[in-house]
DRENGUTI-111954 format. One record per atom (N, C-alpha, C, O): residue in three letters; x, y, z. Coordinates in steps of 0.05 Angstrom, whole numbers, padded with zeros to 5 digits, always signed. Each point is the difference from the previous one (the first is absolute). Layout:
// DRENGUTI-111954
ALAXYZ
...
//
This chain:
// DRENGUTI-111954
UNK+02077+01676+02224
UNK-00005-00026-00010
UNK+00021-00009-00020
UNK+00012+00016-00014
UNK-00009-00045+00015
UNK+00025-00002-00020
UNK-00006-00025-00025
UNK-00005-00023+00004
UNK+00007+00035-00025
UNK-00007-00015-00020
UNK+00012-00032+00000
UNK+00022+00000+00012
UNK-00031-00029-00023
UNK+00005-00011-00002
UNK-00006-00029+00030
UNK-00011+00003+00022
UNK+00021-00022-00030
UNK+00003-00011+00019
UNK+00026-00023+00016
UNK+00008-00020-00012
UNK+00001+00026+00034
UNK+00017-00003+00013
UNK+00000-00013+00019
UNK-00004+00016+00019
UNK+00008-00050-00004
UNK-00003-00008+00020
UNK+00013+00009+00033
UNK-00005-00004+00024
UNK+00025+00016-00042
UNK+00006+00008+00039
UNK-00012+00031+00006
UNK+00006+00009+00022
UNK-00022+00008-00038
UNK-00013+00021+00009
UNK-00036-00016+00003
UNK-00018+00008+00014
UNK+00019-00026-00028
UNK-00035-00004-00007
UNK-00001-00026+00000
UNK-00001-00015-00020
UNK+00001+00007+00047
UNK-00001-00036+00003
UNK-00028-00009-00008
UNK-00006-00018-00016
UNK-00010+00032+00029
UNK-00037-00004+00003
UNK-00010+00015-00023
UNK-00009+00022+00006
UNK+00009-00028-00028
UNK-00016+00015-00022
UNK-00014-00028-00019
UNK+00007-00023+00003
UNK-00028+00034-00021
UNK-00001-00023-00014
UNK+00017-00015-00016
UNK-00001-00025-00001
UNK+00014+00036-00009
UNK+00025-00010-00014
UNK+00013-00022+00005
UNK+00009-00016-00016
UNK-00008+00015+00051
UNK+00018-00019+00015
UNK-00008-00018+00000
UNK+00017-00016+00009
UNK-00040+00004-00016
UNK-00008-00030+00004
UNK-00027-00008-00008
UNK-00018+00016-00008
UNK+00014-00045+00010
UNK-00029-00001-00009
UNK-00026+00002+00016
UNK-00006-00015+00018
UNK-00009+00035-00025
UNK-00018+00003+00024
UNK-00023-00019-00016
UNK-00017+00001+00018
UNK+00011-00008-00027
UNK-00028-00011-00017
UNK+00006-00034+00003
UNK+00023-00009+00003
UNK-00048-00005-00003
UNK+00004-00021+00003
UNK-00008-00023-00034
UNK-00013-00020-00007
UNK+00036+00042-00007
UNK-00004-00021-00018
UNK+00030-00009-00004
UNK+00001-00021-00013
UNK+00025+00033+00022
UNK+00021-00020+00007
UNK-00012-00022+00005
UNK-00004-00013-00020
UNK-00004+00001+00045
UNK-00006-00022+00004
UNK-00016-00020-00022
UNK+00006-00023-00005
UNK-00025+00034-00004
UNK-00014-00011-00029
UNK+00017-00002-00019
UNK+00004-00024-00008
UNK+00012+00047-00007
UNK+00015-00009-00023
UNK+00031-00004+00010
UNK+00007-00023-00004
UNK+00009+00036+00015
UNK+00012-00013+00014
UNK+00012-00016+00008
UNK+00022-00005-00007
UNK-00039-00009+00029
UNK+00013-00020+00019
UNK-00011-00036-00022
UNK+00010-00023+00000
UNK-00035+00034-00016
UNK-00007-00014-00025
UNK+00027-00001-00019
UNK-00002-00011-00021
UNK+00016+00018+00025
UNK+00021+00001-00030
UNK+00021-00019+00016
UNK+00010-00020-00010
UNK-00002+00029+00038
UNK+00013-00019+00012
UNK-00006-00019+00004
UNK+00019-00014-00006
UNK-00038+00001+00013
UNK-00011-00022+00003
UNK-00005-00013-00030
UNK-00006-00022+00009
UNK+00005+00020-00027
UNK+00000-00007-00030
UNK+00032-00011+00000
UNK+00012-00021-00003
UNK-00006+00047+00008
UNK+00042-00014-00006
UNK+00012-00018+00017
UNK+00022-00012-00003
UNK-00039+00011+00026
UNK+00010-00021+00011
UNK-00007-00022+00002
UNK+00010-00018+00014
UNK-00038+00016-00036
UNK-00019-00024-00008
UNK+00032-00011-00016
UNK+00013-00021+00004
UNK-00006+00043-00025
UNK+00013-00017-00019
UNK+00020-00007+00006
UNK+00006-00023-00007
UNK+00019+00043+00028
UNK+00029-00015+00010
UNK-00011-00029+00005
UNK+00010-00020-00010
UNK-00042+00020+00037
UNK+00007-00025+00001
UNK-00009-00024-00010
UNK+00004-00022+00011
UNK-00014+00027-00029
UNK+00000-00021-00033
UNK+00021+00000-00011
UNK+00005-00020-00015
UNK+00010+00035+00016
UNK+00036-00006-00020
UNK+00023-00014+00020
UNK+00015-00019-00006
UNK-00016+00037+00034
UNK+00014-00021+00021
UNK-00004-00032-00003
UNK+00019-00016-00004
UNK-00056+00007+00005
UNK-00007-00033+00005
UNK+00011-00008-00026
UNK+00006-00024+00001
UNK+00000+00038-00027
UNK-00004-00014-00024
UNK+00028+00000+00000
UNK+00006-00019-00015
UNK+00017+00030+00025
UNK+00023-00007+00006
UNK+00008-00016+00023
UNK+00021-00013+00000
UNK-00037+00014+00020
UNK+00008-00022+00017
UNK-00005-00024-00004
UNK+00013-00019+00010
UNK-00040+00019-00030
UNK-00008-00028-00005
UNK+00025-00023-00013
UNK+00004-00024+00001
UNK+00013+00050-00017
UNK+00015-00012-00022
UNK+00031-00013+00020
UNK+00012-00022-00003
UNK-00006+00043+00021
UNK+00020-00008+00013
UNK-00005-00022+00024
UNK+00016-00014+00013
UNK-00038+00017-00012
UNK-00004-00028+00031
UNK-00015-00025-00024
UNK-00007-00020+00011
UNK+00003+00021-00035
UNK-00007-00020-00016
UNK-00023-00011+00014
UNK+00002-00023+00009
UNK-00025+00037-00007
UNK-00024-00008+00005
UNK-00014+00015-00007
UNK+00010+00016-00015
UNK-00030-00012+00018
UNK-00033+00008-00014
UNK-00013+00030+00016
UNK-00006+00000+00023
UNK+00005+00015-00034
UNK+00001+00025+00014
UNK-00032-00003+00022
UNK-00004+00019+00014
UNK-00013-00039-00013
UNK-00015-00010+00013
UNK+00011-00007+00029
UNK-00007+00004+00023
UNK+00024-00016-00033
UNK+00017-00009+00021
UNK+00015+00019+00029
UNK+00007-00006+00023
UNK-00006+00028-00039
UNK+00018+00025+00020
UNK-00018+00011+00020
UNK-00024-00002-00001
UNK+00043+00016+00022
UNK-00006+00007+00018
UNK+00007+00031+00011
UNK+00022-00004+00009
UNK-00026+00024-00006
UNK+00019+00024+00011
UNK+00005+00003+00019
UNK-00020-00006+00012
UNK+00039+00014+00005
UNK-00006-00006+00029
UNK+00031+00012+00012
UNK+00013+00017-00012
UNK-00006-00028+00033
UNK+00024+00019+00020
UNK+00015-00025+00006
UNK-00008-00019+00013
UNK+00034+00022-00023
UNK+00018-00029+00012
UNK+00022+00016+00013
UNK-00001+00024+00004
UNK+00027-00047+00005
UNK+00014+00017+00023
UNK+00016+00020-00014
UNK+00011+00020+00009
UNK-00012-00030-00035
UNK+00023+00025-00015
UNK-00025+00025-00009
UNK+00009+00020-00013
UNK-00032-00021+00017
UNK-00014+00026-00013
UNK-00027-00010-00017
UNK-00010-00022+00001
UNK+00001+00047-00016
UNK-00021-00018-00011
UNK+00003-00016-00032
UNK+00012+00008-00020
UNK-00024-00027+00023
UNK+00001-00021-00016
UNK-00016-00016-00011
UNK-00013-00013+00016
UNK+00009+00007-00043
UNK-00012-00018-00009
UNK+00009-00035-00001
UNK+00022-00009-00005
UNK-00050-00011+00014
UNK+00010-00028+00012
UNK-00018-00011-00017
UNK-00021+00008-00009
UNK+00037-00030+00006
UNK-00023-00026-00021
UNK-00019-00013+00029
UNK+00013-00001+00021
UNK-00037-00008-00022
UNK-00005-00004+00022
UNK+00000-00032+00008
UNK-00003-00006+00023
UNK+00006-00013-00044
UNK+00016-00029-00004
UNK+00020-00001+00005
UNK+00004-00017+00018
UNK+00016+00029-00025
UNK+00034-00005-00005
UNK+00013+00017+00026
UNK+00020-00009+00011
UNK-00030+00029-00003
UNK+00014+00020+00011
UNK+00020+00014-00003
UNK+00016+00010+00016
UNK-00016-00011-00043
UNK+00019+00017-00016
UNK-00007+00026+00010
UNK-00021+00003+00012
UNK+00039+00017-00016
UNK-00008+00036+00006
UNK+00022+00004-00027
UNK+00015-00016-00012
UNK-00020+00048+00009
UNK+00003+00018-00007
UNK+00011+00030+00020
UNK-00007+00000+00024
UNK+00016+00011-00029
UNK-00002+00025+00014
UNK+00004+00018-00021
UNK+00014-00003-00020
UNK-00031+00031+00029
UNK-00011+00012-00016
UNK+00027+00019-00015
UNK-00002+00008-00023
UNK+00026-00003+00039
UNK+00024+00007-00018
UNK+00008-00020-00009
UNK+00012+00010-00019
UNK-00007-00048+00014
UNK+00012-00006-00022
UNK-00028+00000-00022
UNK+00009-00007-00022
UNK-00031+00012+00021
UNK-00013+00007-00021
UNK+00014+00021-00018
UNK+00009-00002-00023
UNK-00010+00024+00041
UNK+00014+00024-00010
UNK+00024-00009-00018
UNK+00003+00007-00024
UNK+00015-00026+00039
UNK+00030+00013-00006
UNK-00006-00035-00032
UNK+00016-00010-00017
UNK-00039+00005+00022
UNK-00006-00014-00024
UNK+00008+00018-00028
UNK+00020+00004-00014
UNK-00054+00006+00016
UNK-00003+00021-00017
UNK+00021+00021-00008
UNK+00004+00008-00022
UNK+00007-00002+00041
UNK+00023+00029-00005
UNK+00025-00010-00010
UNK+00014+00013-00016
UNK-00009-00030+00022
UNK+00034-00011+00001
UNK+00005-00029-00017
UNK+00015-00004-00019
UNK-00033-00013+00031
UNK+00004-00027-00009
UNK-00026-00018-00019
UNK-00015-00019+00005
UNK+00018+00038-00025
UNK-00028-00001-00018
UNK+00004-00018-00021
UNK-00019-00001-00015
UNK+00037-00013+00011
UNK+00019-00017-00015
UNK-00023-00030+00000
UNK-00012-00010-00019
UNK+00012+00004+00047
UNK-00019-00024+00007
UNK-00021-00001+00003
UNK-00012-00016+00015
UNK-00003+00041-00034
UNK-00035-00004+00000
UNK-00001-00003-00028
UNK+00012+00014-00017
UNK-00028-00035+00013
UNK-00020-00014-00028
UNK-00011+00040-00011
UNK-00002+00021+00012
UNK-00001-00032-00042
UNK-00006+00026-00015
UNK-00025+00010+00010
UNK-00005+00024+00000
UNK-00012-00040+00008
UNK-00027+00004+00016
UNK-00004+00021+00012
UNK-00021+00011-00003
UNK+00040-00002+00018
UNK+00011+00007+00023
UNK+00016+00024+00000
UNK+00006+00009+00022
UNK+00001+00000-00040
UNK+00014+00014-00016
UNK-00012+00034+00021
UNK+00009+00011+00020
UNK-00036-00005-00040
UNK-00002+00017+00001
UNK-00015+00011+00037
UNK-00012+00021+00006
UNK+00019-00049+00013
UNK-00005+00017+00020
UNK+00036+00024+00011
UNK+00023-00002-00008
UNK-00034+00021+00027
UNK+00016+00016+00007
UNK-00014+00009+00036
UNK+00007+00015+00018
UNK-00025-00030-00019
UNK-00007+00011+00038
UNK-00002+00026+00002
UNK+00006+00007+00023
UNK-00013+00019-00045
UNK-00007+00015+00007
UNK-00025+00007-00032
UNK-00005-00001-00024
UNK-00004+00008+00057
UNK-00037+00001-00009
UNK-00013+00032-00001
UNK+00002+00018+00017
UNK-00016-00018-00047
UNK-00018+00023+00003
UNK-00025-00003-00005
UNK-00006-00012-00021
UNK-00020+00025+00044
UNK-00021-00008-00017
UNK-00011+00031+00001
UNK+00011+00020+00010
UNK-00035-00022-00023
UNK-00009+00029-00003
UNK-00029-00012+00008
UNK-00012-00020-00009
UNK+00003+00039+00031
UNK-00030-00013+00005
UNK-00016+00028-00025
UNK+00012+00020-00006
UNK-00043-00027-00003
UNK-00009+00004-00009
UNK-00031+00008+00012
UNK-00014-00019+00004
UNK+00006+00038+00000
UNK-00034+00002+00008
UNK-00014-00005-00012
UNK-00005+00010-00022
UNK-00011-00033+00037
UNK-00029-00013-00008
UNK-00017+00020-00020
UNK-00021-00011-00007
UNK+00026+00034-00003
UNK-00014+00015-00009
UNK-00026-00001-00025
UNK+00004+00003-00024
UNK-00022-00005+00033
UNK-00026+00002-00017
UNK-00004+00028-00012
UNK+00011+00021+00008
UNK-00028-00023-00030
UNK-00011+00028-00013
UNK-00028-00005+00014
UNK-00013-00021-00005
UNK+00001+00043+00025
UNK-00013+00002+00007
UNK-00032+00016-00023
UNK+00000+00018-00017
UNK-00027-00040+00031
UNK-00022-00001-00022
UNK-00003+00041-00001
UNK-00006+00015+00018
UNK+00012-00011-00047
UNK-00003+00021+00002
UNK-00040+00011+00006
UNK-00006+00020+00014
UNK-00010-00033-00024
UNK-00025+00004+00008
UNK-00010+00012+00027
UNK-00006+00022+00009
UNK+00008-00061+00004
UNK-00001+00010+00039
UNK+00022+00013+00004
UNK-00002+00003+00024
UNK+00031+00011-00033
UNK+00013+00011+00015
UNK+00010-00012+00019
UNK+00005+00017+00017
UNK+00004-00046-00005
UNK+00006-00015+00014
UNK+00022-00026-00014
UNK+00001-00014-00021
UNK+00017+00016+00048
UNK+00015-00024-00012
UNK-00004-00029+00015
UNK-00005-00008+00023
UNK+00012-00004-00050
UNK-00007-00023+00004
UNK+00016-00020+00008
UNK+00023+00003-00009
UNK-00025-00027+00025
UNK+00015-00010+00006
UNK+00006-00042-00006
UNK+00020-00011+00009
//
């Protein structure tokens, strides 16, 4: 037997992956949070560059890729000059605006109760 662990001797061990289904609970929950917020920082910069009301926007697939559209004007966006907003040409956003960067972290948190120590049951 050989101490430690090694993927090209021990592909199938626990080690190798998630067998439990709380990835998907905490998880695929943490992804989904971060991508609540990119896409609140994307609309709140598109709003600013298509000069309309982030009510107004749309997400969607145009011929150059995907893109954000005013749905009055038909202004777009595409989702790299957002980018090359933020990264490169940050010069022409209001101080407002400042502190977006399009990259998002959230940390999900469990609903967690202190269960009634009496009944011994948790509550919900």
């Amino acid at each position: 037997m050989r101490t430690g662990f090694d993927t090209e001797r021990n592909v199938h061990t626990g080690a190798s992956g998630t067998y439990a289904s709380q990835f998907a609970v905490s998880g695929l929950s943490a992804v989904h949070g971060a991508a609540q917020k990119l896409k609140a920082e994307m609309k709140r910069l598109a709003a600013f560059l298509l000069e309309t009301s982030q009510e107004n926007l749309e997400f969607g697939i145009g011929q150059q890729g995907p893109q954000i559209s005013a749905k009055d004007s038909g202004k777009f966006v595409n989702y790299w000059q957002l980018a090359n907003v933020v990264n490169v040409n940050s010069a022409v956003l209001p101080a407002e605006l400042y502190e977006l960067t399009l990259n998002c972290r959230y940390i999900w948190r469990a609903p967690f109760q202190v269960p009634d120590k009496e009944k011994k049951v948790r509550q919900f």
